[in-house]
C-alpha positions in Angstrom: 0.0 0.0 0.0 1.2 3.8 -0.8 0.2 6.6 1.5 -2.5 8.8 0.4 -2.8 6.6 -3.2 -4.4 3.6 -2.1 -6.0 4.0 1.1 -9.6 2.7 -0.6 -8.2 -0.6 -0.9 -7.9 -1.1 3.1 -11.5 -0.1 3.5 -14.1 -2.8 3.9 -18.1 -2.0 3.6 -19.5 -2.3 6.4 -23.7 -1.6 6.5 -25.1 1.9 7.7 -26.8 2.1 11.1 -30.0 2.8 9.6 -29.6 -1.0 8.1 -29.2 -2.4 11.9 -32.2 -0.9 12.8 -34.2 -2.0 10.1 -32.6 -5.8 10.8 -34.2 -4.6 14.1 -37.3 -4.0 13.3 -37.6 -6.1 11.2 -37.3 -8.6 13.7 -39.6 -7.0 16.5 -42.3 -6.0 13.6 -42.2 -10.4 12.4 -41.1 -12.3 15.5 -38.2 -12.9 14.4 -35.0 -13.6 17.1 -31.9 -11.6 16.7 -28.2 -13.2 17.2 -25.1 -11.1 17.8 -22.2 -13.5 17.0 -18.7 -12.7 17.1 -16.0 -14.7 14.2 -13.0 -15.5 16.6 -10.1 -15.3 15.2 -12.0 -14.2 12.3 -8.5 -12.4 10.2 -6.5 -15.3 10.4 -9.4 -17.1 9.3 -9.7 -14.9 6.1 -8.0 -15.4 2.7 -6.2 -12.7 0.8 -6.7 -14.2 -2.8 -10.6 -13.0 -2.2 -9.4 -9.3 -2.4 -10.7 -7.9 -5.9 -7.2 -6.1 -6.3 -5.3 -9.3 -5.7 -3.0 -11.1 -3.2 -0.4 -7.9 -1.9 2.6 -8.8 -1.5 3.7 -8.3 2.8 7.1 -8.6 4.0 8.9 -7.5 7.1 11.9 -8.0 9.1 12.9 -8.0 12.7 13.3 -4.2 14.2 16.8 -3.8 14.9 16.4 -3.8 18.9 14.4 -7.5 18.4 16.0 -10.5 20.3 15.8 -13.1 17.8 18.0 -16.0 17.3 18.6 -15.1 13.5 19.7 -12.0 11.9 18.5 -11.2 8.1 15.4 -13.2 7.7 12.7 -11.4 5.9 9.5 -13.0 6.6 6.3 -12.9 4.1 2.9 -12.5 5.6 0.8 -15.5 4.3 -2.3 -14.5 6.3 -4.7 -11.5 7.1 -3.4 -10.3 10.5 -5.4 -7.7 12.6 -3.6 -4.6 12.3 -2.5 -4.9 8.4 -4.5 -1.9 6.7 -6.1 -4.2 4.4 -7.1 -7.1 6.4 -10.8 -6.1 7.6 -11.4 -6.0 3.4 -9.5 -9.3 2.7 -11.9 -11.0 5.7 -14.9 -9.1 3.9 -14.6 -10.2 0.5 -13.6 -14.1 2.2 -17.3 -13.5 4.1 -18.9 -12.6 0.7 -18.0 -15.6 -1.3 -19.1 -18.0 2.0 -22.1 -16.3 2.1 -22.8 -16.8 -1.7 -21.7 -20.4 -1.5 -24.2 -20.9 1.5 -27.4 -19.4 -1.2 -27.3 -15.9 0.2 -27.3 -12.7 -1.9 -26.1 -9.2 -1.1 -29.4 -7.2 0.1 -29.8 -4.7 -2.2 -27.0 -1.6 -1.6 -25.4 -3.2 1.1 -22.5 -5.0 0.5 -22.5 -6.4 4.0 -25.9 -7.6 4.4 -26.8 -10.8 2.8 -30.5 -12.5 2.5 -31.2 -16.2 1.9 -34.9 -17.1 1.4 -36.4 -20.2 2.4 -34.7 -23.5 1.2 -33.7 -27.2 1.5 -31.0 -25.7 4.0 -33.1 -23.1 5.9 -36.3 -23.5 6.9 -36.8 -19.6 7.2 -35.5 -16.7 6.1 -32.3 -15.5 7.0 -31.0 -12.0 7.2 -26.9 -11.5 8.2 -25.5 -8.2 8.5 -21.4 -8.2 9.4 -19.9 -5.0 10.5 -16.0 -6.4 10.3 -16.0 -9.8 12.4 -19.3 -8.9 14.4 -22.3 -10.3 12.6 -26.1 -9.7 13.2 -28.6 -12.8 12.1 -32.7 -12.7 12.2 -34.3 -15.5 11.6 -38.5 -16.4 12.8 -37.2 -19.8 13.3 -35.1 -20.2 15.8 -33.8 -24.1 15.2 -33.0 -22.5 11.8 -30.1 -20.6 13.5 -28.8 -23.9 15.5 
């Protein structure tokens, strides 16, 4: 990444707060139940050959004042890590294309929300919103969500 060129590349969508509380009412207005789940370890858990732009390239050595038992090894980042600018979009984009394997489509504008009508999998419909590794699911069946 290059300061002030590429910044857009590190930024992942992420849905508005008027989309939670229409997941919200949603639910309260059609008895539906609400789950707050939480990915853990959700960036190492991401893939970066899902980012649009491609795989970037990551290396990084030792700072100088590091104990480490060998001097001169560069090291390549394989995996998203929290903290590298780009990650929160790499575990996006690794999100989307589960989501779409699992029969769900993007909901409307919102990159981040996904809808999956009623099928041989799910009984119900499903509506998941993710704001990074925090995700939002309604469903008016709850053994659906189990």
């Amino acid at each position: 990444m290059t300061q002030g060129e590429d910044y857009l590349d590190a930024l992942a969508p992420v849905p508005l707060a008027t989309t939670g509380r229409v997941v919200m009412a949603l639910a309260a207005g059609g008895r539906r139940t609400i789950h707050s789940l939480d990915i853990t370890q959700a960036f190492i858990q991401s893939e970066w050959q899902y980012l649009p732009e491609g795989n970037p390239s990551l290396i990084f050595i030792y700072p100088p004042n590091c104990v480490t038992e060998e001097r001169g090894v560069v090291y390549e980042v394989l995996k998203p890590l929290y903290g590298i600018p780009n990650s929160a979009r790499a575990l996006h984009f690794t999100l989307d294309d589960f989501m779409k394997s699992q029969g769900f489509v993007a909901a409307g504008f919102e990159d981040s929300v996904w809808v999956c009508e009623p099928n041989e999998v799910y009984a119900e419909q499903l509506i998941v919103s993710a704001h990074i590794d925090d995700l939002l699911v309604s469903c008016a069946d709850l053994p659906t969500l189990d």
